[in-house]
C-alpha positions in Angstrom: 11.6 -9.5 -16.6 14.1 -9.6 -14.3 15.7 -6.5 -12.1 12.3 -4.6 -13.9 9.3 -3.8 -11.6 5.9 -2.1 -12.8 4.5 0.5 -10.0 1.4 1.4 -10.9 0.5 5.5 -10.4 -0.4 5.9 -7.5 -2.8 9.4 -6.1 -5.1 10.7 -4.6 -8.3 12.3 -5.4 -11.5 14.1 -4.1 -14.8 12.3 -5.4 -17.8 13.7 -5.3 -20.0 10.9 -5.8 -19.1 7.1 -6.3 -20.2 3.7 -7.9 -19.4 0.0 -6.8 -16.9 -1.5 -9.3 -17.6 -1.7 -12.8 -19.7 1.3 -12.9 -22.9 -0.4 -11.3 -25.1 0.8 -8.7 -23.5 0.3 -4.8 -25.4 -3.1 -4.4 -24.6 -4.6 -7.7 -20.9 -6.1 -6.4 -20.8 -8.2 -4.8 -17.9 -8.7 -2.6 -16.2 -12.2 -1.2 -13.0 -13.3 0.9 -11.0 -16.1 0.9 -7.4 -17.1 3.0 -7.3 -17.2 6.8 -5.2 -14.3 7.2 -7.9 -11.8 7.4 -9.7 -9.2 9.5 -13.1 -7.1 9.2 -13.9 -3.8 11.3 -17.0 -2.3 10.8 -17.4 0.9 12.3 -19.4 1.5 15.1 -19.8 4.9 16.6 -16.6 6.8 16.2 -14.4 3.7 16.7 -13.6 0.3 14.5 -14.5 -3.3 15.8 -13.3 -6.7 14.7 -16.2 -8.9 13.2 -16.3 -12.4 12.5 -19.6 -12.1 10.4 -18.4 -12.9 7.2 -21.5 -11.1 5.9 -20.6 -7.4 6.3 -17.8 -7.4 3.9 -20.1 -6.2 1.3 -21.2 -3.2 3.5 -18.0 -2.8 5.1 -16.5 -2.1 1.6 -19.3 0.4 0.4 -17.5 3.6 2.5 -15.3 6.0 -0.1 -13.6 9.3 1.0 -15.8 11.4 2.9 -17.3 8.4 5.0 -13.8 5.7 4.6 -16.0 3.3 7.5 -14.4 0.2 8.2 -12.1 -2.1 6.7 -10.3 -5.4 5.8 -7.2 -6.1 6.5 -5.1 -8.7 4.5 -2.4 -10.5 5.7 -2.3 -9.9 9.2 0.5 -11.8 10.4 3.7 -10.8 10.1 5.8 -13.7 8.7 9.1 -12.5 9.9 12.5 -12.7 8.4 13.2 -16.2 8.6 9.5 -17.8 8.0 9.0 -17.5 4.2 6.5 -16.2 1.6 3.2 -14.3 3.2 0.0 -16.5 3.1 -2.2 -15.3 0.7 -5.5 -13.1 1.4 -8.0 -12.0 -0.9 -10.9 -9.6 -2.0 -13.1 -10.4 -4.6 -15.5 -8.2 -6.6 -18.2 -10.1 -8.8 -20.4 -7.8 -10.8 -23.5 -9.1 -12.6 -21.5 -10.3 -15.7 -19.4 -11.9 -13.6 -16.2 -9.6 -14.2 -14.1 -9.9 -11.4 -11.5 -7.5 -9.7 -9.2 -9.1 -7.3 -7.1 -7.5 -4.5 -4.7 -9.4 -2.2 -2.2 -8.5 0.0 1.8 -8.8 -1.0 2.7 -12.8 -1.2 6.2 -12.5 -2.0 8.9 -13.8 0.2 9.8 -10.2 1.4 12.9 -10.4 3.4 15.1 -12.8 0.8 13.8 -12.2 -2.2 16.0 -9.6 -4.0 13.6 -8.8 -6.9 11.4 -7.5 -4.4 13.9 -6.1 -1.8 15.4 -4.2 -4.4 12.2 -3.8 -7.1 8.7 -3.1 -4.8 9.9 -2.9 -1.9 12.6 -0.5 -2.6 9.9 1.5 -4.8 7.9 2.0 -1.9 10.6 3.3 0.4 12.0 5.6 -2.3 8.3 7.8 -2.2 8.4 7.3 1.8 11.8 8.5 1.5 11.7 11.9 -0.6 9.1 13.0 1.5 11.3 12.7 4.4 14.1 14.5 2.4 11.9 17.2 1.5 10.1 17.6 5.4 13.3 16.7 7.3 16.0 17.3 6.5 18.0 18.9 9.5 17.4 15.7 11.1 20.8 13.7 11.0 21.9 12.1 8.4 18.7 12.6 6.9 19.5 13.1 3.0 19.2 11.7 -0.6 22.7 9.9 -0.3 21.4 8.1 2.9 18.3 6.3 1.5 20.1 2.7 1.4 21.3 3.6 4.4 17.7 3.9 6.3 16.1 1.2 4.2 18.7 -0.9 5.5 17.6 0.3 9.3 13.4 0.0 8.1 14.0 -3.7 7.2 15.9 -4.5 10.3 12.8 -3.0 11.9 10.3 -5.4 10.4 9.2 -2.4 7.8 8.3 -5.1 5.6 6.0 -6.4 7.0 4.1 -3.7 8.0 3.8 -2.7 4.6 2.3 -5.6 3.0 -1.0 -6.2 4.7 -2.8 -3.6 3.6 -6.3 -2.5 5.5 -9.0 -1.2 2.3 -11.8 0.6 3.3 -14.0 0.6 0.1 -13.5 -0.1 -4.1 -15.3 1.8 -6.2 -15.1 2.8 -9.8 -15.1 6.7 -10.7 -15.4 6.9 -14.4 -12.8 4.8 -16.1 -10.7 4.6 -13.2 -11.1 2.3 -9.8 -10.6 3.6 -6.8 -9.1 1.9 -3.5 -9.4 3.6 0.0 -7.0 2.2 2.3 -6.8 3.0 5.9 -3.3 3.6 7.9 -1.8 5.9 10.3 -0.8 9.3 9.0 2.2 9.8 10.0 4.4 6.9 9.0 7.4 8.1 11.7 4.9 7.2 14.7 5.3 3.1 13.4 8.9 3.2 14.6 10.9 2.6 17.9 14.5 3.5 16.7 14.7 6.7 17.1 17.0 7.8 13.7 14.1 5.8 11.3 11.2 7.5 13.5 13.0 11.1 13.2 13.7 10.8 10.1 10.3 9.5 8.3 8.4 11.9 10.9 5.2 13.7 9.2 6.1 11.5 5.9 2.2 9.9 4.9 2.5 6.6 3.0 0.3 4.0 2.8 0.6 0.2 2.7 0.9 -1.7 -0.2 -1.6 -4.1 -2.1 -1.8 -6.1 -5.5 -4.3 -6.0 -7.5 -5.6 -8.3 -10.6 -8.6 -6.5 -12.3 -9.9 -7.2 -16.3 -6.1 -9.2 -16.6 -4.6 -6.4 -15.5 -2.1 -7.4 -12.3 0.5 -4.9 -10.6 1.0 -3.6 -7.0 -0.1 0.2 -5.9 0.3 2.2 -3.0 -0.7 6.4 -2.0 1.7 9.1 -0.4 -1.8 11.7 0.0 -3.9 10.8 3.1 -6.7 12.8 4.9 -7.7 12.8 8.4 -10.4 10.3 9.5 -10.9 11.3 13.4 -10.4 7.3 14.0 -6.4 7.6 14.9 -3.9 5.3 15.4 -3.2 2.9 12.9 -6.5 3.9 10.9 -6.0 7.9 11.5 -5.3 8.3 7.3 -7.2 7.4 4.5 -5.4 7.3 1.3 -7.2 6.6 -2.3 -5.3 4.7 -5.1 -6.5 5.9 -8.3 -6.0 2.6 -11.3 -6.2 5.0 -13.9 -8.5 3.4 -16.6 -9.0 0.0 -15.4 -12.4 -0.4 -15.8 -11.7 -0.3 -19.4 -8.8 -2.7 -19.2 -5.9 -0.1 -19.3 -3.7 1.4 -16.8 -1.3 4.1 -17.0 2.1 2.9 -15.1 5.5 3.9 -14.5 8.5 1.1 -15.4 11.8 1.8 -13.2 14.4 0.9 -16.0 16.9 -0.4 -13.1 17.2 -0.9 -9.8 18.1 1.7 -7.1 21.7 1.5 -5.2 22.0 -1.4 -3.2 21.2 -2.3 0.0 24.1 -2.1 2.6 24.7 -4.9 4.6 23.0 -5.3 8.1 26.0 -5.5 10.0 27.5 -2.0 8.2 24.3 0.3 9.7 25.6 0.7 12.9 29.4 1.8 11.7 27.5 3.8 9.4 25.4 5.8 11.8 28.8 6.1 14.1 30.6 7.8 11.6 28.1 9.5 9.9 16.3 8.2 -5.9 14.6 6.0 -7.7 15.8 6.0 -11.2 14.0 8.3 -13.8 10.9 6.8 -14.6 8.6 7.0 -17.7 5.1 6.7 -18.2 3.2 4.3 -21.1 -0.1 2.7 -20.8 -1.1 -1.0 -21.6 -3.6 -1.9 -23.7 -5.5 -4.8 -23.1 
C-alpha cells in the first residue's frame, strides 16, 4: 500500500527471567547466519571482540537484559547515497519443529527510495525527534516545526545508514511476546559531527532499526528506552523491542495513515539555518 507504513510497537521492558524463542528451554534454538555483511562480538571481560568462529552465534545470542553480552551486527557497511539497496544480512532461529523467526537488517534502497525516506525512515526520526523536543528545546531552532528541517541535515550526515544495521544482543520469547535486545550508544547526539544535529538530538536514546519475519509475521521495529551496560561507546545502551504476541502469530502495531511533511531540499538547509509529528496513529492487531 503505498504512502502507508506499519511500525511495529516498539518498548521496553524489565524481565525477570527469559526463554529462547518459541518458549523452549535456552539450548533448544538454534541460531544460524547467512550474507557477508556481518559481524560477531562475544564478550570477553568487560569489553566486546570481533570473532570469526561462526559457532558462537548460538551463545552469543543467549544474553537478555541484565547480562545483554555480545552481539551481531547486520549490515555493516554503509552503502552510501549513491551505491544502492543494502546487501542483505540475516539471523535465523530454528526451534525443534522447525518454526523459524528471521531478523535482518534494513534492505531498502535508503537514500532514493521515497516510501522509505518518507515512511520508516521518517518514522524513526519522528520518536528520535520528540525526545529531543521534549529534552532540548532551548537549543536553536530546536522545535516541532523544525523536524523536516533536521531530518534533512541527519540524511546529509549519513543518519541512514547508521540506522539500518542493527547490533542484537539476544532473542528470546517472554510469554506471548519476543523479545530483541539490541546494543547502541545511549546518547544518540554523541553519533554526530555537525554541531546543530548533535545539540539538538543530545541525551535523545534511540536505537537502530531491524526487520523482522517471525510465524508470517514481517514489519520493521526499533526502542527509544535503553539502560546502561558499562561497555560504552557504540554498545553503551541496550534497548529491548517487545513483538507483542508473536509467538502466537499476532502483533499489535500502529499504521501511520499518511506521510509526515516533506523533506526539504538539501540545498535549502543551509538558507534555512541562516535565517532561522508523525500523524496520529492508531493501534489494531493482526490475526494470523
Amino acid at each position: 500500500m503505498a504512502g502507508l507504513v506499519k511500525k511495529f510497537l516498539a518498548s521496553a521492558s524489565v524481565v525477570a527471567s527469559m526463554s529462547a524463542v518459541f518458549g523452549a528451554p535456552a539450548m533448544a534454538a538454534t541460531f544460524t547466519s547467512s550474507g557477508t555483511d556481518i559481524i560477531l562480538r562475544e564478550q570477553v571481560g568487560t569489553s566486546l571482540q570481533v570473532t570469526n568462529d561462526i559457532t558462537k552465534l548460538d551463545s552469543i545470542l543467549q544474553g537478555d537484559s541484565s547480562n545483554p553480552g555480545g552481539n551481531v551486527e547486520l549490515g555493516a557497511k554503509n552503502v552510501g547515497q549513491t551505491q544502492g539497496a543494502n546487501p542483505l544480512a540475516t539471523v535465523q532461529a530454528q526451534n525443534a519443529q522447525g518454526e523459524t523467526a528471521k531478523f535482518t537488517n534494513v534492505t531498502e534502497n535508503i537514500y532514493s527510495s521515497s516510501d522509505w525516506l518518507n515512511g520508516v525512515g521518517r518514522a524513526w526520526f519522528s520518536d528520535a525527534w520528540e525526545q529531543a523536543v521534549e529534552r532540548n528545546s532551548s537549543a536553536p531552532l530546536v522545535s516541532s516545526a523544525t523536524e523536516g528541517l533536521f531530518y534533512s541535515i541527519f540524511i546529509d550526515e549519513g543518519g541512514l545508514d547508521m540506522i539500518t544495521d542493527p547490533n542484537i544482543s539476544y532473542i528470546n520469547e517472554v510469554g506471548d511476546d519476543i523479545v530483541v535486545g539490541l546494543a547502541s550508544p545511549l546518547n544518540l547526539g554523541d553519533r554526530f559531527s555537525d554541531p546543530f544535529l548533535a545539540g539538538a538530538l543530545d541525551g535523545v536514546q534511540i536505537s537502530e532499526i531491524f526487520a523482522y519475519d517471525i510465524n508470517g509475521v514481517t514489519g520493521y521495529a526499533w526502542s527509544t528506552v535503553a539502560t546502561e551496560t558499562g561497555l560504552g561507546g557504540s554498545f553503551s545502551g541496550n534497548y529491548e523491542v517487545v513483538l507483542e504476541g508473536l509467538a502466537n502469530g499476532y502483533v499489535s502495531q500502529e499504521v501511520l495513515e499518511s506521510s509526515p511533511e516533506d523533506i526539504p531540499e538539501p540545498s535549502t538547509v543551509l538558507g534555512l539555518i541562516a535565517i532561522g509529528g508523525l500523524v496520529a496513529a492508531t493501534k489494531r492487531k493482526v490475526q494470523k
